[in-house]
C-alpha positions as CSV (number, residue, x, y, z in Angstrom):
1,X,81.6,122.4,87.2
2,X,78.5,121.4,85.5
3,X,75.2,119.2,86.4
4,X,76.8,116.4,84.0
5,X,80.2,116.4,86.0
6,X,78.0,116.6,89.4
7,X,76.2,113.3,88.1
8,X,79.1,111.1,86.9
9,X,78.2,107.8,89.4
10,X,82.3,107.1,89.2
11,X,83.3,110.4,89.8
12,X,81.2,112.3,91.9
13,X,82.7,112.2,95.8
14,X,79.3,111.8,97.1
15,X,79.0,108.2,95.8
16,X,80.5,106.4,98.2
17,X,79.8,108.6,101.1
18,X,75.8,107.8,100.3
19,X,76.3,104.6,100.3
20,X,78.5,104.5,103.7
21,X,75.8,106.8,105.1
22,X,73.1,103.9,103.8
23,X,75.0,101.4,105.4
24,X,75.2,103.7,108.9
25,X,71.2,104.3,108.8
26,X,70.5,100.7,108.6
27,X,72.9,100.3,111.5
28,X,70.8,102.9,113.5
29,X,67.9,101.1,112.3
30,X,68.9,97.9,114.1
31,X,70.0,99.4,117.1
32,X,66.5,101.1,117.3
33,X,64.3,97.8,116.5
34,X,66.6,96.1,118.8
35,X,65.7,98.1,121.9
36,X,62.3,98.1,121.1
37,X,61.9,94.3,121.1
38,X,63.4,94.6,124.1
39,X,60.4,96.4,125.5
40,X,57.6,94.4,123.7
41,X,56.6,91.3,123.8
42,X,53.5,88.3,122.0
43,X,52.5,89.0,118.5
44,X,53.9,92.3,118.1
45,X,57.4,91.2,118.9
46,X,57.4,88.8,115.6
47,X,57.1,92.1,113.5
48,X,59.6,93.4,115.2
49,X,62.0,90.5,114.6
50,X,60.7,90.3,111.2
51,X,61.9,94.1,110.8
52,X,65.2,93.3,112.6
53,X,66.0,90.8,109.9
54,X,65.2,92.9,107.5
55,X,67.3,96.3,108.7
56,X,70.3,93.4,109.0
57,X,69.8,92.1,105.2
58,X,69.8,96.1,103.8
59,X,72.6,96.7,106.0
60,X,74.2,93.7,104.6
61,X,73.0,94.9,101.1
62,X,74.1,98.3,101.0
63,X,77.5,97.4,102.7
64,X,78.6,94.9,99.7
65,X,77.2,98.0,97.2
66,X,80.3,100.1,99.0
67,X,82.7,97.5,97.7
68,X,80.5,97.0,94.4
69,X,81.7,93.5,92.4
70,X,84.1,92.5,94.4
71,X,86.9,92.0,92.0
72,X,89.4,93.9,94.1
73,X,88.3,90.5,96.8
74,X,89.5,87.6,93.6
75,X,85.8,87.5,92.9
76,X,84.7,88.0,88.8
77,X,82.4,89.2,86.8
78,X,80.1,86.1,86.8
79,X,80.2,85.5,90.1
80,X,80.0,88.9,91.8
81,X,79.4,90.6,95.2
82,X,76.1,91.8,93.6
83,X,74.9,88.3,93.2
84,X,75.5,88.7,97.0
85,X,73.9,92.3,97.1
86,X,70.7,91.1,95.1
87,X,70.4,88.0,97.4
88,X,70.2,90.2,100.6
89,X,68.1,92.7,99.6
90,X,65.4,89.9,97.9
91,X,66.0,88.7,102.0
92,X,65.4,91.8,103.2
93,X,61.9,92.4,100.7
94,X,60.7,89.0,101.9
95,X,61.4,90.0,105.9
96,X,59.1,93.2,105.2
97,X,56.6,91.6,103.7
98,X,56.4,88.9,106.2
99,X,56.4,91.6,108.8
100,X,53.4,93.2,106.8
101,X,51.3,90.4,107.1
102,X,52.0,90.0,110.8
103,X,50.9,93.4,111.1
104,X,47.8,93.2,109.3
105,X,46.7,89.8,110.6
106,X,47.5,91.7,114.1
107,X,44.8,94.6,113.9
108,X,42.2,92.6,111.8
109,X,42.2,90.5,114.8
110,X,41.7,93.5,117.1
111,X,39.1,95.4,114.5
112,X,37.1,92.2,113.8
């Protein structure tokens, strides 16, 4: 077997085992954020939402990549589960960014 028969994306085994293994870090992801919200609380518990949100929109991103465009589901090629991918992960950027500025706002207030 060689490097080019490794590679081929429709192929290869390990294509959608990566992206159910995506999908199962993301999970672990919320689980983790969500107990720690639990355990904080004022400013610091907006990033953490603001990170929850986002681990939930990648989740829901990388999920819909395991079933790709979706036309096995009646959708078609103009209107797609990766319309519905790209929407979650643009979600999930935002969320991160949000959750960015939280943080920085948070220790410039500390640091002066």
């Amino acid at each position: 077997m060689t490097i080019i028969e490794l590679s081929e994306y429709s192929t290869n085994l390990m294509n959608p085992f990566l992206k159910i293994l995506v999908f199962f870090l993301y999970v672990i992801v919320v689980v983790l954020y969500y107990n720690t919200r639990q355990k904080c609380g004022g400013r610091i518990r907006k990033v953490i939402d603001l990170m929850f949100l986002f681990s939930l929109c990648m989740a829901t991103g990388s999920l819909l990549r395991y079933f790709g465009d979706g036309l096995i589901f009646g959708f078609t090629e103009e209107y797609s589960l990766k319309w519905f991918q790209s929407l979650a992960y643009i979600a999930g950027a935002i969320c991160y960014v949000l959750a960015s500025y939280q943080l920085l706002n948070l220790f410039r207030g500390k640091n002066g």
